[in-house]
ZADO-1210 file (C-alpha; in nm, 4 decimals, padded with zeros to 6 digits):
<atoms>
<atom x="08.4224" y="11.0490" z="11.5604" code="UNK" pos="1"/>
<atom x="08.5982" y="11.1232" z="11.2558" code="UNK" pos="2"/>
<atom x="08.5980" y="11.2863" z="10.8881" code="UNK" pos="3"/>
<atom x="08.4693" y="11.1798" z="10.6215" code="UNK" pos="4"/>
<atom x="08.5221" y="11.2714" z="10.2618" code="UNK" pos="5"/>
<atom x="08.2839" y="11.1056" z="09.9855" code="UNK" pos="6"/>
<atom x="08.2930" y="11.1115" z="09.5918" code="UNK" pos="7"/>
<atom x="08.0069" y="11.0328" z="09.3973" code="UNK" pos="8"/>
<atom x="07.9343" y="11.0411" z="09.0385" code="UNK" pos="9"/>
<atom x="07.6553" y="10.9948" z="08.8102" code="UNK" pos="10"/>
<atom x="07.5548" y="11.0595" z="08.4656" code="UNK" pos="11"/>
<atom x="07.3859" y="11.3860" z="08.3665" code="UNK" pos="12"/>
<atom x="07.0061" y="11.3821" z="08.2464" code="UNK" pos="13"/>
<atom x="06.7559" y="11.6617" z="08.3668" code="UNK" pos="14"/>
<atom x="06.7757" y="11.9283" z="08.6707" code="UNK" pos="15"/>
<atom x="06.5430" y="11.7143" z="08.8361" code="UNK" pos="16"/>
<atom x="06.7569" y="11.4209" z="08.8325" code="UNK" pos="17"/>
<atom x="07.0115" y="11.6409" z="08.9824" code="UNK" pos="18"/>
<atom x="06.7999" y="11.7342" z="09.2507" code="UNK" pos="19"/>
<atom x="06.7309" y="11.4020" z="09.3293" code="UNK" pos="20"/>
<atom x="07.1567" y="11.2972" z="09.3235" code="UNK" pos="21"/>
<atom x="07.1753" y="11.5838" z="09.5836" code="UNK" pos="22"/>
<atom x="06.9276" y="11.4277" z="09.7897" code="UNK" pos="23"/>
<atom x="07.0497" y="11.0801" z="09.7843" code="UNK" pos="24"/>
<atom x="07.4267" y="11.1773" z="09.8725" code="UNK" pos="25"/>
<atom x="07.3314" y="11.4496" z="10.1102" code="UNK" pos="26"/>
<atom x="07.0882" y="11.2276" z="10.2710" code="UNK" pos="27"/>
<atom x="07.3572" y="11.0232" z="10.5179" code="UNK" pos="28"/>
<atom x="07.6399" y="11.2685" z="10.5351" code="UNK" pos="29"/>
<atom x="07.5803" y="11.3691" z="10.8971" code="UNK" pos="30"/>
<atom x="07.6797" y="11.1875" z="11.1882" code="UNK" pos="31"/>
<atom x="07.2707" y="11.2345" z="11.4341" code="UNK" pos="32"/>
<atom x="07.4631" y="11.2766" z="11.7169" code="UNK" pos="33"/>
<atom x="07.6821" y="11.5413" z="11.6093" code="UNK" pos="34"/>
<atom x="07.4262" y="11.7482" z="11.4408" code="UNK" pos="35"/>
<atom x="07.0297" y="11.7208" z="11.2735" code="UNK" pos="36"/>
<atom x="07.1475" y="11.7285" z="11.0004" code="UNK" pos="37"/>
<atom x="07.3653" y="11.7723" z="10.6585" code="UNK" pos="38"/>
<atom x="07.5549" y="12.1113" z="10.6540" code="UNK" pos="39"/>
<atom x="07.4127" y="12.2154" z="10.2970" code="UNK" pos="40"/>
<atom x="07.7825" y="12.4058" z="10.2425" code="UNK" pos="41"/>
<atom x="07.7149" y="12.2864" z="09.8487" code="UNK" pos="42"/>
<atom x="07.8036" y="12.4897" z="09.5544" code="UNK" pos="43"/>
<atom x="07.7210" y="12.3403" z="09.2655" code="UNK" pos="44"/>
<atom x="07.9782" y="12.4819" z="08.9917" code="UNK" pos="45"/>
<atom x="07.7695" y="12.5074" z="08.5668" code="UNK" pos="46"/>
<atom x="08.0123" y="12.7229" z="08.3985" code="UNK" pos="47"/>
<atom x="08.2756" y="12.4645" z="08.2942" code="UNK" pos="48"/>
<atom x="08.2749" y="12.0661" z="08.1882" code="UNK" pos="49"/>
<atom x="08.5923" y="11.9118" z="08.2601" code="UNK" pos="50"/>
<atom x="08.7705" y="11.6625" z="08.0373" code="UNK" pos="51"/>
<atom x="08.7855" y="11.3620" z="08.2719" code="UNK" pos="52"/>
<atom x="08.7342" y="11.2642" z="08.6060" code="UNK" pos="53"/>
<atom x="09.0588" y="11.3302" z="08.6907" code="UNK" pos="54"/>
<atom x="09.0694" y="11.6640" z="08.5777" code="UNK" pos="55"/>
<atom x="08.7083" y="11.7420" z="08.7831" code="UNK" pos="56"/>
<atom x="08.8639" y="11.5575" z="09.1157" code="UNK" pos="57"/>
<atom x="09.1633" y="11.8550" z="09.0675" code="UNK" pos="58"/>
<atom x="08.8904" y="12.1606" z="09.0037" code="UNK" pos="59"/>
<atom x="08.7217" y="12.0302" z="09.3513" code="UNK" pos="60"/>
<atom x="09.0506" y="12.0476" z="09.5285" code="UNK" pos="61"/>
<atom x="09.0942" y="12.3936" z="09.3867" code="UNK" pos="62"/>
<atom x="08.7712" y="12.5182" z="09.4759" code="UNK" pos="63"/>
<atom x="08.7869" y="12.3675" z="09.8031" code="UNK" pos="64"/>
<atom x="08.8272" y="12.5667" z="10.1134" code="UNK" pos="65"/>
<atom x="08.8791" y="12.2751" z="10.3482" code="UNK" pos="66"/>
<atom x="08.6144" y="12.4429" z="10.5711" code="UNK" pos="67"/>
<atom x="08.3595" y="12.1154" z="10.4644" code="UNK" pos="68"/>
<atom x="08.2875" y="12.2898" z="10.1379" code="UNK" pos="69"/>
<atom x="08.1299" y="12.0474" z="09.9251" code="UNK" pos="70"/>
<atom x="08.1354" y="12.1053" z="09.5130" code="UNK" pos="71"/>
<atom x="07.9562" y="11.9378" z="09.2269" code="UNK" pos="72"/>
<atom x="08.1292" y="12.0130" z="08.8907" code="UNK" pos="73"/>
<atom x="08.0508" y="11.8470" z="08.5448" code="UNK" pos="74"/>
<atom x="08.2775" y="11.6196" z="08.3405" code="UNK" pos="75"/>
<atom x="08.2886" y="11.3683" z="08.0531" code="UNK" pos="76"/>
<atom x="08.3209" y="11.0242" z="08.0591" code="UNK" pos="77"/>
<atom x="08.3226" y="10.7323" z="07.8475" code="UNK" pos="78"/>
<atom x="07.9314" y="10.6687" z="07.7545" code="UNK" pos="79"/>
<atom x="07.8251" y="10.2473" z="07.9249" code="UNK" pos="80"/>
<atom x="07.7982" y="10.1654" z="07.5696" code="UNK" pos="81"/>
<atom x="08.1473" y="10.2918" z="07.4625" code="UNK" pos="82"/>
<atom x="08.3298" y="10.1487" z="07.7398" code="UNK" pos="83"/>
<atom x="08.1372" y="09.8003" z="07.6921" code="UNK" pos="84"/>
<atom x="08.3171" y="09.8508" z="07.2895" code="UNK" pos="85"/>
<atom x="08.6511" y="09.9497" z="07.4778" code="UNK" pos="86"/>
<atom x="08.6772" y="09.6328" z="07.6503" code="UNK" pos="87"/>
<atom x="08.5457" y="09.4279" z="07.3603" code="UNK" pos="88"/>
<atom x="08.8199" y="09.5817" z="07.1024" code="UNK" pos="89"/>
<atom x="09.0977" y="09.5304" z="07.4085" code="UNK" pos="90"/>
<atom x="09.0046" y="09.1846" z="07.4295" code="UNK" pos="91"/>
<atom x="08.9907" y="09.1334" z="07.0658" code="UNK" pos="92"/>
<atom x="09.3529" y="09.3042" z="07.0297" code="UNK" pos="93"/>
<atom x="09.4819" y="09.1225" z="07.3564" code="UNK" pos="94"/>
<atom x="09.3792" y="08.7341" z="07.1879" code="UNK" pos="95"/>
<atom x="09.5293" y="08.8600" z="06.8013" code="UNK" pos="96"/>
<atom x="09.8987" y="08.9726" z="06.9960" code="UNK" pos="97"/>
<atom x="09.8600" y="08.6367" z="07.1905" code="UNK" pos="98"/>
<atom x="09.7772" y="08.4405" z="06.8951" code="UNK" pos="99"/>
<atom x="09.9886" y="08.5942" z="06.6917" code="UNK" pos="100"/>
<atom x="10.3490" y="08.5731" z="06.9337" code="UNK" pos="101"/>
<atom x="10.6602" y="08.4810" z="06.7705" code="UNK" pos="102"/>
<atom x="10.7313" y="08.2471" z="07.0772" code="UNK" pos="103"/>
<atom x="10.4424" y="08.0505" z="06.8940" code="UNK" pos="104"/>
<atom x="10.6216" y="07.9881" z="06.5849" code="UNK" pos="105"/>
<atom x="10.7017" y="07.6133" z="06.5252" code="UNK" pos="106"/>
<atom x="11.0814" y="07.7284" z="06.4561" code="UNK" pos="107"/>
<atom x="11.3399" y="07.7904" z="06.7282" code="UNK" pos="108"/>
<atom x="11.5208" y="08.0579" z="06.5790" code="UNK" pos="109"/>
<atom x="11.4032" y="08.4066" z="06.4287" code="UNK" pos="110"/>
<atom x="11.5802" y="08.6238" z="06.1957" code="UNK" pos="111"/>
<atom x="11.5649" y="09.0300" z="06.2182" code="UNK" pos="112"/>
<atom x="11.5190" y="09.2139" z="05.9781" code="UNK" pos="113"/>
<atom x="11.7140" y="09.5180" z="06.1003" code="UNK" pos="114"/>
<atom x="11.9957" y="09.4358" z="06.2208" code="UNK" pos="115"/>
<atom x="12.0569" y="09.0725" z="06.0453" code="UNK" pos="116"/>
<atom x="12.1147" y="08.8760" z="06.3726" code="UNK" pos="117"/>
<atom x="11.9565" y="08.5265" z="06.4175" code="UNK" pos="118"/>
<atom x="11.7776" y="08.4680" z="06.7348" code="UNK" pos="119"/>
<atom x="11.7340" y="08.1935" z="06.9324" code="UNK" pos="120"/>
<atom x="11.3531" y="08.2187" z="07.0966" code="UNK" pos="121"/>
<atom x="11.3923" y="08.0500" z="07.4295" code="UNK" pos="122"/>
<atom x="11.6082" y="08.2959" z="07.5230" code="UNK" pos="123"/>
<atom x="11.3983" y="08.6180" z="07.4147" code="UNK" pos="124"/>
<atom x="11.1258" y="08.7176" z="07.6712" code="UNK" pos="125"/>
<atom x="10.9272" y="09.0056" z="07.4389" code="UNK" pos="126"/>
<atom x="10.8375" y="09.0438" z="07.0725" code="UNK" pos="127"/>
<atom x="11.1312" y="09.2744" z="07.0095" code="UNK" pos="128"/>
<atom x="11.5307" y="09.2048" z="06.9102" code="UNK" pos="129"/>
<atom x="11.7630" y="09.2299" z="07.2282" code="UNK" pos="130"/>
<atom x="12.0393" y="09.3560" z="06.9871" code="UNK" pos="131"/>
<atom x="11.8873" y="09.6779" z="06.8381" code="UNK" pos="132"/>
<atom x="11.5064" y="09.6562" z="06.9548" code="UNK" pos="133"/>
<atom x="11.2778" y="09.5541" z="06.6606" code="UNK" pos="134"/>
<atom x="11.0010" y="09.4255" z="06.6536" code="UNK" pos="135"/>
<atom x="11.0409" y="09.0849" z="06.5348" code="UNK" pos="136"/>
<atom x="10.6796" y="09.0319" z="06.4519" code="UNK" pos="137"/>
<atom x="10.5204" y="09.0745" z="06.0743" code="UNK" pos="138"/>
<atom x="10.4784" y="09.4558" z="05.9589" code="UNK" pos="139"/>
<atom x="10.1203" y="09.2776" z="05.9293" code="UNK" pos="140"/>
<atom x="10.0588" y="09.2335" z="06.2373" code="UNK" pos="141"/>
<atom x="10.2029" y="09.5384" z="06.3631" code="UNK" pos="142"/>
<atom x="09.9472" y="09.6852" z="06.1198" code="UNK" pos="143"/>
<atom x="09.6340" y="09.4879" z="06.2603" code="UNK" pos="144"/>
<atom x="09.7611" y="09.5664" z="06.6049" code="UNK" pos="145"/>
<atom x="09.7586" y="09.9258" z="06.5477" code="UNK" pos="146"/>
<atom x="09.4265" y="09.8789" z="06.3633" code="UNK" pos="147"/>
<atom x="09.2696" y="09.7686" z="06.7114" code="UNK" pos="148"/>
<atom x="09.4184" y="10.0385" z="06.8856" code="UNK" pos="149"/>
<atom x="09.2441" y="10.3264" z="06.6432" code="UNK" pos="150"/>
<atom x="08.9357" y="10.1391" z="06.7266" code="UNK" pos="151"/>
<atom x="08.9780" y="10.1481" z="07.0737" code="UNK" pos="152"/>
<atom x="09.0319" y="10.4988" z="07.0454" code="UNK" pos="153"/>
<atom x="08.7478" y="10.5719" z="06.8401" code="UNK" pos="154"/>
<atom x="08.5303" y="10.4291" z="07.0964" code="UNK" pos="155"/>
<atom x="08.6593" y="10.6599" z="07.3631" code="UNK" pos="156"/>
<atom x="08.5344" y="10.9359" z="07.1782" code="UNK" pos="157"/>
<atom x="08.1782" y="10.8487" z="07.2876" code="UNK" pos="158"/>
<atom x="08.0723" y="11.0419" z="07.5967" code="UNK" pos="159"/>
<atom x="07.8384" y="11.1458" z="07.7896" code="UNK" pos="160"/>
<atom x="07.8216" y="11.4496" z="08.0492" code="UNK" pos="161"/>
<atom x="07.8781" y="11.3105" z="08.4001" code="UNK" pos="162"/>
<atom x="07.7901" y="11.5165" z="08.7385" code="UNK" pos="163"/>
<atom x="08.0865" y="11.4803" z="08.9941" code="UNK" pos="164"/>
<atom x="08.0337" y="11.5665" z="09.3973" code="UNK" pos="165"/>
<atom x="08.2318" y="11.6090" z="09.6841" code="UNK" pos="166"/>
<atom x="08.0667" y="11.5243" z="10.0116" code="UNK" pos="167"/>
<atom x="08.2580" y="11.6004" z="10.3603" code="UNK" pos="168"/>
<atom x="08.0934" y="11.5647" z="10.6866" code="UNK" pos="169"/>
<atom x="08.2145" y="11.4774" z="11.0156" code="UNK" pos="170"/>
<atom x="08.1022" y="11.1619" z="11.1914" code="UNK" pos="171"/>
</atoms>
């Protein structure tokens, strides 16, 4: 016999799909031979839509009375198609800064611009002067770099509404 606590998540269409999300996660949260069945302590909480998951998993633990109250709240979260662009532009942005490493220069030494000193690669591990922390790479490709980031970004802008539930039950 023990506790359980459960979080489940899933995208927000109608009030019939909701209905049906109840179902399925209420459906096995109660141990037969403790009881017939789920509690139905639920509270299902409209008036706000929370920035992130994060921020929904803290308003649960807020409204929760630790008596198995269980809470479903709304939140946003990155859209399937906007995450699938996330990773694509992270990837994209991961192979340009590998490509585009000063360790792959064919020379042996690098000069910075900053601070004038002249640096021998095999013994620097990042992209950056040890002496007074540059960045040793073209202002180019710090450009493109940032570039990829602003498109990563922009693709986290696309959300959708997402239902969040806690389930507790003992077992």
């Amino acid at each position: 016999m023990g506790h359980q606590i459960e979080y489940y998540s899933t995208k927000v269409t109608t009030e019939k799909n909701l209905k049906l999300f109840i179902s399925r996660i209420t459906g096995n949260a109660y141990d037969p031979r403790e009881s017939g069945g789920y509690h139905g302590n639920l509270t299902i909480h409209r008036n706000e839509i929370y920035k992130n998951y994060e921020e929904a998993v803290e308003a649960i633990k807020k409204y929760d009375s630790g008596w198995y109250s269980d809470h479903i709240v709304m939140y946003y979260d990155i859209s399937a198609k906007g995450r699938a662009k996330v990773t694509e532009w992270e990837k994209k942005r991961d192979d340009f800064i590998e490509t585009h490493s000063i360790h792959r220069r064919s020379s042996t030494y690098i000069g910075c611009p900053e601070c004038g000193s002249k640096l021998y690669l095999g013994y620097i591990k990042g992209e950056k002067c040890p002496l007074c922390n540059t960045d040793l790479r073209p202002k180019s490709t710090i450009e493109k770099i940032k570039w990829y980031d602003k498109k990563t970004k922009e693709c986290r802008k696309n959300k959708e509404k997402c239902w969040l539930a806690k389930i507790e039950w003992h077992s």
